[in-house]
DRENVEX-244973 format. One record per atom (N, C-alpha, C): residue in one letter; z, y, x. Coordinates in Angstrom, 2 decimals. Each point is the difference from the previous one (the first is absolute). Layout:
+------+---------+---------+---------+
: type :       Z :       Y :       X :
+------+---------+---------+---------+
:    A :       Z :       Y :       X :
...
+------+---------+---------+---------+
//
This chain:
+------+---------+---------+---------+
: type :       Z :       Y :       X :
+------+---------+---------+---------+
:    X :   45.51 :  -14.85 :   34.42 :
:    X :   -1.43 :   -0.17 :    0.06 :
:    X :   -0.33 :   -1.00 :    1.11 :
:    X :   -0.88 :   -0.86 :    0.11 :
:    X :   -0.46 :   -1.25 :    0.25 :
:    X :   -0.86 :    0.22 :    1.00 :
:    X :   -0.27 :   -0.11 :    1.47 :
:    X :   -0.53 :    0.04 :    0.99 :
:    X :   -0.53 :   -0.98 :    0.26 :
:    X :   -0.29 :   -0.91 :   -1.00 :
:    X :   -0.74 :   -1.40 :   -0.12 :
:    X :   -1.62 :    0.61 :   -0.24 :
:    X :   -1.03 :   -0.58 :    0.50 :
:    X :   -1.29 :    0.22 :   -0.46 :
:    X :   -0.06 :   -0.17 :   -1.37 :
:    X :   -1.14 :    0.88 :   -0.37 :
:    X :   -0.69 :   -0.50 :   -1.68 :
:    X :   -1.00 :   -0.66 :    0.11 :
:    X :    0.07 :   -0.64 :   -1.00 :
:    X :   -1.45 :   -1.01 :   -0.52 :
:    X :   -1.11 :    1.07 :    0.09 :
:    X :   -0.94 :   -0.31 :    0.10 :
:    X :   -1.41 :    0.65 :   -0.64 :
:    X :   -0.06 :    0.68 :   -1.38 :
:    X :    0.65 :   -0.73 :   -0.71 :
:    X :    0.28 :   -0.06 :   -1.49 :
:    X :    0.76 :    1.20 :   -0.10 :
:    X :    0.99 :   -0.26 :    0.60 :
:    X :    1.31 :    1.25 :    0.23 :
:    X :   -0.88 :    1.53 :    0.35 :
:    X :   -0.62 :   -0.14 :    0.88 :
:    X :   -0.94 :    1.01 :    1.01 :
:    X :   -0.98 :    0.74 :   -1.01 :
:    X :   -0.75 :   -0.99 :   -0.65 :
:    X :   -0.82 :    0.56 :   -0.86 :
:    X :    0.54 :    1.11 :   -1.10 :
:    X :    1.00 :   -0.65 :   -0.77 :
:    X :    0.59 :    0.15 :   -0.96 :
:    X :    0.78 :    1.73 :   -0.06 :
:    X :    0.90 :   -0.41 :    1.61 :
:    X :    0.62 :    2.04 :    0.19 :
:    X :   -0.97 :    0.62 :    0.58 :
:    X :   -1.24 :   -0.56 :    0.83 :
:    X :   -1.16 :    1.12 :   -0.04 :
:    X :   -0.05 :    0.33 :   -0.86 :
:    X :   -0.74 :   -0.55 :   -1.40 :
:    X :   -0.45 :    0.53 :   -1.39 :
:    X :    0.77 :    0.93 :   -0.25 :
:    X :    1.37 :    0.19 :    0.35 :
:    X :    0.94 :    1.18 :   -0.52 :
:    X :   -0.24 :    0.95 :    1.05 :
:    X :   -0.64 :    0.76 :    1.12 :
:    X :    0.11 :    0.68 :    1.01 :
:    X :   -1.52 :    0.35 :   -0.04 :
:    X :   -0.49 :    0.73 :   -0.64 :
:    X :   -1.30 :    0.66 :   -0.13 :
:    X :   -0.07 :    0.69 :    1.16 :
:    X :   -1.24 :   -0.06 :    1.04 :
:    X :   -0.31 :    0.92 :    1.01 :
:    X :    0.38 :   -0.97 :    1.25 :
:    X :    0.79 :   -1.46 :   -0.51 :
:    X :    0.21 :   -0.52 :    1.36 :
:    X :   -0.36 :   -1.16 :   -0.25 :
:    X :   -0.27 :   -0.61 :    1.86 :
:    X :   -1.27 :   -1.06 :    0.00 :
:    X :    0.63 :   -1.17 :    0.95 :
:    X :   -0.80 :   -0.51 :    0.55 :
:    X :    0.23 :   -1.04 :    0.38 :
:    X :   -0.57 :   -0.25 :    1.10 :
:    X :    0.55 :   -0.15 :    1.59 :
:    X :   -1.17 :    0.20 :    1.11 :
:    X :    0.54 :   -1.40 :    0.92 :
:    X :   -0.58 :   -0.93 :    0.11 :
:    X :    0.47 :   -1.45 :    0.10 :
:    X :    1.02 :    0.02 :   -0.38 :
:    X :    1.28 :   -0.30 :    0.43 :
:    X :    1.10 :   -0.49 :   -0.36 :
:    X :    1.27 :    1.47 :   -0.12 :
:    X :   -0.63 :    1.09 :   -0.05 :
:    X :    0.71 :    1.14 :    0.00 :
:    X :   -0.32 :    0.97 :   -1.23 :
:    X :    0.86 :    0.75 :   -0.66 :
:    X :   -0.03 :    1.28 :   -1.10 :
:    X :   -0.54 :    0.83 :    0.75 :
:    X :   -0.68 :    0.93 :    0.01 :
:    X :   -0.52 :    1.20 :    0.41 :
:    X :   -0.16 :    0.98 :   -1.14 :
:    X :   -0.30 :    1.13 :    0.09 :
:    X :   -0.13 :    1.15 :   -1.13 :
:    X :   -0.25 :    1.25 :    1.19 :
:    X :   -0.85 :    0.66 :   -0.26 :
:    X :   -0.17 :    1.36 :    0.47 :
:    X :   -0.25 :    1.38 :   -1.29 :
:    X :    1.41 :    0.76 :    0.51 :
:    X :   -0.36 :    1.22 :   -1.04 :
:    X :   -0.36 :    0.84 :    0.68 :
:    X :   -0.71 :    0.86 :   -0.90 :
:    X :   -1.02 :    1.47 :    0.23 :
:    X :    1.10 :    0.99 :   -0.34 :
:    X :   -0.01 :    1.19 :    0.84 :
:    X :    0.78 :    1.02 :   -0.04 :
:    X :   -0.63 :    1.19 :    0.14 :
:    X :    1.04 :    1.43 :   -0.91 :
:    X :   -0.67 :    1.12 :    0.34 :
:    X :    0.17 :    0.81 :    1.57 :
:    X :    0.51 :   -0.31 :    0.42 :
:    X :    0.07 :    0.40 :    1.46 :
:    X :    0.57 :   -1.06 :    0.99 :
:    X :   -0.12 :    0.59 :    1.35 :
:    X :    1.17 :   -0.95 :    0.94 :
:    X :    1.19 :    0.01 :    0.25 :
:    X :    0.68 :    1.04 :   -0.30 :
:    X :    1.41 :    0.43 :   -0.61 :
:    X :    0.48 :   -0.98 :   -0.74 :
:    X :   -0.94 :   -0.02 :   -1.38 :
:    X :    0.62 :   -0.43 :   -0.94 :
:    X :    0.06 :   -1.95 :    0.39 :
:    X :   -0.87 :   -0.22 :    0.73 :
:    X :   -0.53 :   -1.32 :    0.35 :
:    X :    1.33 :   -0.52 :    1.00 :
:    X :    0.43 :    1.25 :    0.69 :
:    X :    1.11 :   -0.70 :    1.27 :
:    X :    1.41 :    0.22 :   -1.74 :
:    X :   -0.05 :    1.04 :   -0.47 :
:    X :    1.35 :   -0.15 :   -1.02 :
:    X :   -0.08 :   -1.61 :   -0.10 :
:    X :   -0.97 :   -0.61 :   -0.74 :
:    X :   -0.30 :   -1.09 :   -0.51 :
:    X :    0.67 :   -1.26 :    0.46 :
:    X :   -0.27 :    0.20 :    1.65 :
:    X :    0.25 :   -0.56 :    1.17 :
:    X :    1.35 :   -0.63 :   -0.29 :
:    X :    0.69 :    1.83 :    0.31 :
:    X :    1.75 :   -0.09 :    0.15 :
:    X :    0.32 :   -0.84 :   -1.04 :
:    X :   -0.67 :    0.46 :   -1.35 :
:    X :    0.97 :   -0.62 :   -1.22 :
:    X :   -0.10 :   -1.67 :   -0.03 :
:    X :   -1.25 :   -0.66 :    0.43 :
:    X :   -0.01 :   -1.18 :    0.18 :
:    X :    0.85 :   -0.41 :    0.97 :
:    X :    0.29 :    0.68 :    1.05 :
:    X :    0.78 :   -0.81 :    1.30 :
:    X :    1.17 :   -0.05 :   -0.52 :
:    X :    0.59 :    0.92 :   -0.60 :
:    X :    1.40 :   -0.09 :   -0.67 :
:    X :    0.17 :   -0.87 :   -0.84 :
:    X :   -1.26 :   -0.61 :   -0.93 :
:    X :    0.04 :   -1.14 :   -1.15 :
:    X :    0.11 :   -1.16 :    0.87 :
:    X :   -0.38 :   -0.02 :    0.91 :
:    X :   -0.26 :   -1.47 :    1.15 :
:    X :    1.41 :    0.09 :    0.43 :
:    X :    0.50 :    0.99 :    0.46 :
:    X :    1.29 :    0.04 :    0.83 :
:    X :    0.99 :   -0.67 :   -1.23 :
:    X :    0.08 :    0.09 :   -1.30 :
:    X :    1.03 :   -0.10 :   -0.81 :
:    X :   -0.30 :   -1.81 :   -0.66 :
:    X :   -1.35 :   -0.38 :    0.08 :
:    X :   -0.20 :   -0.87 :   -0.38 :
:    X :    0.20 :   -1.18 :    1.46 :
:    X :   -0.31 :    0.54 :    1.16 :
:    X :    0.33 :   -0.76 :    1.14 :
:    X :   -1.50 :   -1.08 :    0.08 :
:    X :   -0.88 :    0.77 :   -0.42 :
:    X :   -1.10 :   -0.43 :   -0.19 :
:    X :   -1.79 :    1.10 :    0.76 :
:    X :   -0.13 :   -0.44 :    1.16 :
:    X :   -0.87 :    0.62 :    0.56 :
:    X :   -1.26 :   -0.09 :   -0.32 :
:    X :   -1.19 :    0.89 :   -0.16 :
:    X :   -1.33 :   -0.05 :    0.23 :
:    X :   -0.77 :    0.64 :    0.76 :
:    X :   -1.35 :   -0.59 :    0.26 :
:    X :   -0.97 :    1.17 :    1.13 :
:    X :   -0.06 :    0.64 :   -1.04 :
:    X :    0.52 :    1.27 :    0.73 :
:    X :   -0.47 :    1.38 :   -0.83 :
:    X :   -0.74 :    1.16 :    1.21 :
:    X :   -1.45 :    0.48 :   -0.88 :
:    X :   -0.87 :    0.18 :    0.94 :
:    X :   -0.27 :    2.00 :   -0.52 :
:    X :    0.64 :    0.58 :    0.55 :
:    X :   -0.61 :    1.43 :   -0.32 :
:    X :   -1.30 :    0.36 :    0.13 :
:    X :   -0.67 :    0.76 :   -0.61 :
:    X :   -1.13 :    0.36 :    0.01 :
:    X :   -0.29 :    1.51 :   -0.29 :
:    X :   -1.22 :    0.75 :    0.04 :
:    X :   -0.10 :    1.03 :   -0.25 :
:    X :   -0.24 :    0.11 :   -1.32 :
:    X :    1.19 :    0.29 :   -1.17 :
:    X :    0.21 :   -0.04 :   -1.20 :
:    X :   -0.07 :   -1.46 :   -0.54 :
:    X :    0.20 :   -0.73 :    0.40 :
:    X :   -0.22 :   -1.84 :   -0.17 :
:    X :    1.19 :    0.03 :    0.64 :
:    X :    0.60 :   -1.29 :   -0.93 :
:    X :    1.25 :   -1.12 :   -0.03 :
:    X :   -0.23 :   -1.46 :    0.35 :
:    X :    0.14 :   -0.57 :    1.26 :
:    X :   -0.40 :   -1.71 :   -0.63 :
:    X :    0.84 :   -0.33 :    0.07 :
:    X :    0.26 :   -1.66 :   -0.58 :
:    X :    1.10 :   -0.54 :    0.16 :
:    X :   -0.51 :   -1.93 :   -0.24 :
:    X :    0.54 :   -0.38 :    0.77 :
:    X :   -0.57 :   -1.58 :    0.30 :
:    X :    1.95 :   -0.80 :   -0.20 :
:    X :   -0.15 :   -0.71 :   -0.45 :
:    X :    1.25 :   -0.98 :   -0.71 :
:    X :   -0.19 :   -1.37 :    0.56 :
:    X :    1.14 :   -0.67 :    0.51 :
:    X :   -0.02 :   -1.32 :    0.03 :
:    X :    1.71 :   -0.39 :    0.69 :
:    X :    0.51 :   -1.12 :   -0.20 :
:    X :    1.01 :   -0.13 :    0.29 :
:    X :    0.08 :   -0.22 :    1.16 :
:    X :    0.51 :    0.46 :    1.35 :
:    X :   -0.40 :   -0.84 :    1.15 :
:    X :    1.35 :   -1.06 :    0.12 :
:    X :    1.22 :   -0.23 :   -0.81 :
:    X :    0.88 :   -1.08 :    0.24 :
:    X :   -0.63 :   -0.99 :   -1.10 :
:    X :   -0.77 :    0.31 :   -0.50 :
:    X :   -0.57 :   -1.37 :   -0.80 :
:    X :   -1.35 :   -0.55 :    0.60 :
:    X :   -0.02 :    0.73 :    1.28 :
:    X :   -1.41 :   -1.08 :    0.95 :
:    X :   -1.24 :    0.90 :   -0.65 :
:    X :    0.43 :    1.01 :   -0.51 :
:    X :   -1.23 :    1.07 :   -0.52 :
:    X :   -0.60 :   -0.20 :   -1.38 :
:    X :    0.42 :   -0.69 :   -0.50 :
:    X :   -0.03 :   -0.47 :   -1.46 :
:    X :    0.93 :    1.21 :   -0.98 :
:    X :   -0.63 :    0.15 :   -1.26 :
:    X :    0.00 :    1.02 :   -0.86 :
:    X :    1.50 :   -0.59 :   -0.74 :
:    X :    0.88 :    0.87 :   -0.16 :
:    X :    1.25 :   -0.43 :   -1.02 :
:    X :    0.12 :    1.27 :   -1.19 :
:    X :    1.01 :   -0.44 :   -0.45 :
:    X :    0.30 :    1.16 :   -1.09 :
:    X :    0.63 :    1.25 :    1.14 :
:    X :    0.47 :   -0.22 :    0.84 :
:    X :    0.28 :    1.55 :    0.35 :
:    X :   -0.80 :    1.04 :    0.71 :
:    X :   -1.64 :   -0.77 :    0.13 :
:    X :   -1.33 :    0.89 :    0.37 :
:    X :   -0.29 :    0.40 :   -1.52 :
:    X :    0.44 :   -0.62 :   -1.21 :
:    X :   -0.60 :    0.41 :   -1.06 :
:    X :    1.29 :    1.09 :   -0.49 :
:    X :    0.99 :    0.44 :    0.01 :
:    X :    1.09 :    0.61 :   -0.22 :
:    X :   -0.63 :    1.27 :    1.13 :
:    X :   -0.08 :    0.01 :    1.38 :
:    X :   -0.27 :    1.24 :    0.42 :
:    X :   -1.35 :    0.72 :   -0.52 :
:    X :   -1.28 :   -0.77 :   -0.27 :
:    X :   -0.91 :    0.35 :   -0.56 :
:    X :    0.43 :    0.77 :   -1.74 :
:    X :    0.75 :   -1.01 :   -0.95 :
:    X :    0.39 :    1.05 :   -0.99 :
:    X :    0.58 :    0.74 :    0.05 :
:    X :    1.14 :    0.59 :    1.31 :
:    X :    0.86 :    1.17 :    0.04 :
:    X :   -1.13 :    1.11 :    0.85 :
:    X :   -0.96 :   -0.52 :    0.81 :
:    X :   -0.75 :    0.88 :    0.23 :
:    X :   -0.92 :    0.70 :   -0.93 :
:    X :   -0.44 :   -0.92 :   -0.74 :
:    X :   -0.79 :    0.62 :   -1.50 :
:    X :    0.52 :    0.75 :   -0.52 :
:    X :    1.91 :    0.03 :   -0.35 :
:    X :    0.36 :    0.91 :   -0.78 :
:    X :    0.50 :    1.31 :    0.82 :
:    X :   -0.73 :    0.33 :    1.25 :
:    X :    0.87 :    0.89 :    0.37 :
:    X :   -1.48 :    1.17 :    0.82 :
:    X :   -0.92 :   -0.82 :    0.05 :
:    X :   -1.41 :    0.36 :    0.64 :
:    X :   -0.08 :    1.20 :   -0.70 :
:    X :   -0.29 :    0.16 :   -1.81 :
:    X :   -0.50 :    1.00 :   -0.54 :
:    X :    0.50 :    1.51 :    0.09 :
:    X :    1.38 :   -0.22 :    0.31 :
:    X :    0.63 :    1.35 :    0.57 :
:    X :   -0.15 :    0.39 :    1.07 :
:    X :   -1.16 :   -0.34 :    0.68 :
:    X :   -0.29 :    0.15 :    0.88 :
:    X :   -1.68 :    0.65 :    0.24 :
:    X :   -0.37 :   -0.44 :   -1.32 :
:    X :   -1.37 :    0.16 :   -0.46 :
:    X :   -0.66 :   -0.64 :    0.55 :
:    X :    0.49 :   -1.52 :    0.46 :
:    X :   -1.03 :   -0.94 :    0.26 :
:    X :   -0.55 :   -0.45 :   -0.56 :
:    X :   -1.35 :   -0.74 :   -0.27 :
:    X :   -1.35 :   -0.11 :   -0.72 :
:    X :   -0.15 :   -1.55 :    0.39 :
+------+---------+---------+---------+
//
């Protein structure tokens, strides 16, 4: 996977596939809603372990039953690549067991 920036084109295109996530200048962000804060820190762990395996970090922001999470490459000068869009789809598929919203 390619630590090269994406086009706009590129950007637009795997947003359209990632319902619930946005775009906040030059960074992915997404915040999920949770049924408790328990379940919100589970959430936590299971993401830090997806980051740890992908070697790919994000601000990840606990909240009281809230998840955030802000994306950007910082070895690509903060510019968006495919591997902010790879942690965002492994986070999508792993949120709902979690009963994130």
């Amino acid at each position: 996977m390619s630590r090269e920036p994406l086009s706009q084109k590129e950007i637009e295109d795997r947003l359209a596939e990632l319902p619930g996530w946005a775009l906040d200048g030059d960074k992915l962000t997404r915040t999920y809603r949770l049924g408790s804060h328990f379940a919100a820190a589970g959430l936590v762990v299971h993401i830090a372990r997806t980051q740890d395996e992908l070697d790919h970090h994000s601000d990840l922001t606990l909240g009281y039953r809230t998840v955030a999470l802000s994306v950007h490459t910082h070895s690509a000068g903060g510019a968006l690549t495919a591997f902010d869009f790879e942690l965002a789809r492994r986070v999508e598929t792993l949120a709902p067991a979690h009963g994130a919203e």
